[in-house]
DRENMITI-359474 format. One record per residue (C-alpha): residue in one letter; x, y, z. Coordinates in pm, 1 decimal. Each point is the difference from the previous one (the first is absolute). Layout:
N
<doza: a; x: X; y: Y; z: Z>;
...
END
This chain:
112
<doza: x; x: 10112.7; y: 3776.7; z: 3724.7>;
<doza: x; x: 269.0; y: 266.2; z: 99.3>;
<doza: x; x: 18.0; y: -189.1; z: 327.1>;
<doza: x; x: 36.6; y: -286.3; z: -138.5>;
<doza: x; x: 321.6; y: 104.2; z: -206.9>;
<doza: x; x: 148.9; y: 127.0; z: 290.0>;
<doza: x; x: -8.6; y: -258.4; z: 199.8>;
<doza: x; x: 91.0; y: -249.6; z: -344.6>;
<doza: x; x: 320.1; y: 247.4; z: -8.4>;
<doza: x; x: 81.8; y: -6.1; z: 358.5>;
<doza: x; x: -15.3; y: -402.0; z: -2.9>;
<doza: x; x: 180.1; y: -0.9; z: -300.4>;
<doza: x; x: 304.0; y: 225.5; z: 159.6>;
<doza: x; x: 59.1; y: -175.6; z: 327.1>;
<doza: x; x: -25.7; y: -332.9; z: -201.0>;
<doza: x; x: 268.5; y: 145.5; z: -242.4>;
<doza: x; x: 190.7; y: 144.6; z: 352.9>;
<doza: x; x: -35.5; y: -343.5; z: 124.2>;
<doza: x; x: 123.2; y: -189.4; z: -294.2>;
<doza: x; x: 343.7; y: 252.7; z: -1.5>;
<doza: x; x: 101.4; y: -6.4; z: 315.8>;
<doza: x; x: -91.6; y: -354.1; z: 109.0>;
<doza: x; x: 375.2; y: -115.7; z: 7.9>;
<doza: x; x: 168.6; y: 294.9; z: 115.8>;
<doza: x; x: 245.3; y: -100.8; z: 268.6>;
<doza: x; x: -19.1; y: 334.2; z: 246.7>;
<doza: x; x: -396.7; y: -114.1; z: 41.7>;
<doza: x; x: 45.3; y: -327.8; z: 93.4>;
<doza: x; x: -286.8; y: -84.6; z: -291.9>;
<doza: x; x: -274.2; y: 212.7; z: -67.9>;
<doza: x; x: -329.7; y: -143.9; z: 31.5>;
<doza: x; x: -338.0; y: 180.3; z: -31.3>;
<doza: x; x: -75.5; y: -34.1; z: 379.3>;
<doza: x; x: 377.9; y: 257.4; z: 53.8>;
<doza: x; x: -124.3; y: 188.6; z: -284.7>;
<doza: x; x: -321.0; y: 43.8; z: 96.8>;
<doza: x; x: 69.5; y: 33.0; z: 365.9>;
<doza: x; x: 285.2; y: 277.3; z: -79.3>;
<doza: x; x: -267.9; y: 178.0; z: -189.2>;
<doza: x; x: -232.8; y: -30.6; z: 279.9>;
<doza: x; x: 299.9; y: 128.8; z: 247.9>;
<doza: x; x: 27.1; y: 314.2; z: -230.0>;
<doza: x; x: -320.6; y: 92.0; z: -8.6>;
<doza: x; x: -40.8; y: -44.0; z: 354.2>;
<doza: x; x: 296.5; y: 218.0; z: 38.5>;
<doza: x; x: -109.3; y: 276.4; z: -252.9>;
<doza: x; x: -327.1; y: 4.7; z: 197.2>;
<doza: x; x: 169.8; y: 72.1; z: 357.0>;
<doza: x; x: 225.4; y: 267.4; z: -116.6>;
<doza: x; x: -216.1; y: 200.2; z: -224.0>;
<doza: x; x: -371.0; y: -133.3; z: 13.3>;
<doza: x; x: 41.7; y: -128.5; z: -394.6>;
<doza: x; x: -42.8; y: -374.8; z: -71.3>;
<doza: x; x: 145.1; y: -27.9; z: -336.6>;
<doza: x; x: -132.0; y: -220.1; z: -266.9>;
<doza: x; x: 150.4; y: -363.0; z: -37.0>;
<doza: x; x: 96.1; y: 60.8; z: -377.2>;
<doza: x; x: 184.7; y: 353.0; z: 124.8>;
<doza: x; x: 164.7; y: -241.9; z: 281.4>;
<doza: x; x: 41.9; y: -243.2; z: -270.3>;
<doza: x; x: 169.9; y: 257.2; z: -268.5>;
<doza: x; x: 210.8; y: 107.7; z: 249.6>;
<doza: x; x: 162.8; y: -332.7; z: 95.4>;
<doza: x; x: 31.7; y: -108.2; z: -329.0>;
<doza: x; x: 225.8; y: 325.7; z: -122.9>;
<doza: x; x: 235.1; y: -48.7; z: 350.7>;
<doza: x; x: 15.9; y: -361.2; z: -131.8>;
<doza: x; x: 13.5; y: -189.9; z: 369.6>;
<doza: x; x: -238.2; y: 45.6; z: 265.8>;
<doza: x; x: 100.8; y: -53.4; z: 334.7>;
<doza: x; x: -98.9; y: 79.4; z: 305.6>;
<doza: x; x: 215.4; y: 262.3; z: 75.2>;
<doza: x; x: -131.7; y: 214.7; z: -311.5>;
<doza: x; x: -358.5; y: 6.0; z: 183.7>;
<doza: x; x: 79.3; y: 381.1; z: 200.0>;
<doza: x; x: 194.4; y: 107.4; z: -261.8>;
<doza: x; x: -308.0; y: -51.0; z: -269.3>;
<doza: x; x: -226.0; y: 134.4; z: 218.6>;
<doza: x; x: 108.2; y: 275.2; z: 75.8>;
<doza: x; x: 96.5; y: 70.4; z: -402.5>;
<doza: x; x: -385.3; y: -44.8; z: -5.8>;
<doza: x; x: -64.0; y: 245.8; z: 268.6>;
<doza: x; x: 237.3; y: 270.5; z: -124.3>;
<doza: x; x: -149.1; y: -26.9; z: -383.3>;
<doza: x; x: -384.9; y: 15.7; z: 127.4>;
<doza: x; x: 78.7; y: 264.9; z: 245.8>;
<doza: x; x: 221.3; y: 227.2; z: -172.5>;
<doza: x; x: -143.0; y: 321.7; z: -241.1>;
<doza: x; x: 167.5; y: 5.8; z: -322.8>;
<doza: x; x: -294.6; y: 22.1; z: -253.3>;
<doza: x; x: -5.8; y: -311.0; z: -153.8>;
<doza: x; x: -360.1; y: -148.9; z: -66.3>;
<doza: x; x: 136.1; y: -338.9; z: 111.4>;
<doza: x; x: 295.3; y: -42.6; z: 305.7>;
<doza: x; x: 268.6; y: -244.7; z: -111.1>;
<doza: x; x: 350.4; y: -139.4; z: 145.9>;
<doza: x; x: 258.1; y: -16.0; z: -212.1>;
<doza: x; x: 196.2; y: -367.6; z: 49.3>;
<doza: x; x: 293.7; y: -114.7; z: -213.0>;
<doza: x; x: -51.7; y: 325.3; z: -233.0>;
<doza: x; x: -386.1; y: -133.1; z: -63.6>;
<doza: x; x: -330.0; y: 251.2; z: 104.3>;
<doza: x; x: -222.2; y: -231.9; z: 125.7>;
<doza: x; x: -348.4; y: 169.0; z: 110.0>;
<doza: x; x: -110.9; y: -0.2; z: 381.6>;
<doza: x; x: -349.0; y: -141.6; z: -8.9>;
<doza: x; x: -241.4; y: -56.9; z: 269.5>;
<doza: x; x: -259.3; y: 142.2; z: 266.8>;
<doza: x; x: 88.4; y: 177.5; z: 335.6>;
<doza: x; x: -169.1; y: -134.6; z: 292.4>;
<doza: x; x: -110.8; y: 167.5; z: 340.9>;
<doza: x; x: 195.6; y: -120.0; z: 343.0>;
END
């Protein structure tokens, strides 16, 4: 069941990410093949630099508080990633701050 929500909630935010930014001029038109493949290009990138692949709805969280994903963003967000998963300070869950928002860093670490 808790799956279940999670993935209902992640759907639910990259449909609501969609829906925002699907007539913003600087991204030509956002479709869910971009979004989804600019998700897929973070986590890819998250995974090379620091062995982490985050979660879509992290990924997800994240581009919704910038407000426009673009490609550019990709090695910026990943290493934001990186640096809040890899870094000590205490907390029970790592988070990036974005646009004055704490979103929480979740995911698995993989092996290379």
């Amino acid at each position: 069941m808790k799956q279940l929500l999670m993935k209902s909630r992640c759907a639910l935010t990259i449909s609501a990410l969609v829906f925002m930014l699907a007539g913003c001029g600087t991204t030509g038109g956002l479709n869910r093949d971009k979004l989804d493949q600019t998700i897929a290009d973070i986590q890819a990138a998250a995974t090379q630099i620091c062995s982490f692949v985050p979660a879509v709805s992290t990924v997800s969280a994240i581009l919704s508080a910038t407000g426009v994903p673009y490609v550019g963003m990709v090695p910026s967000i990943a290493e934001q990633i990186c640096a809040a998963v890899t870094r000590r300070s205490g907390a029970a869950v790592p988070a990036v701050q974005v646009n004055g928002k704490m979103i929480p860093v979740r995911g698995r670490f993989v092996s290379r």
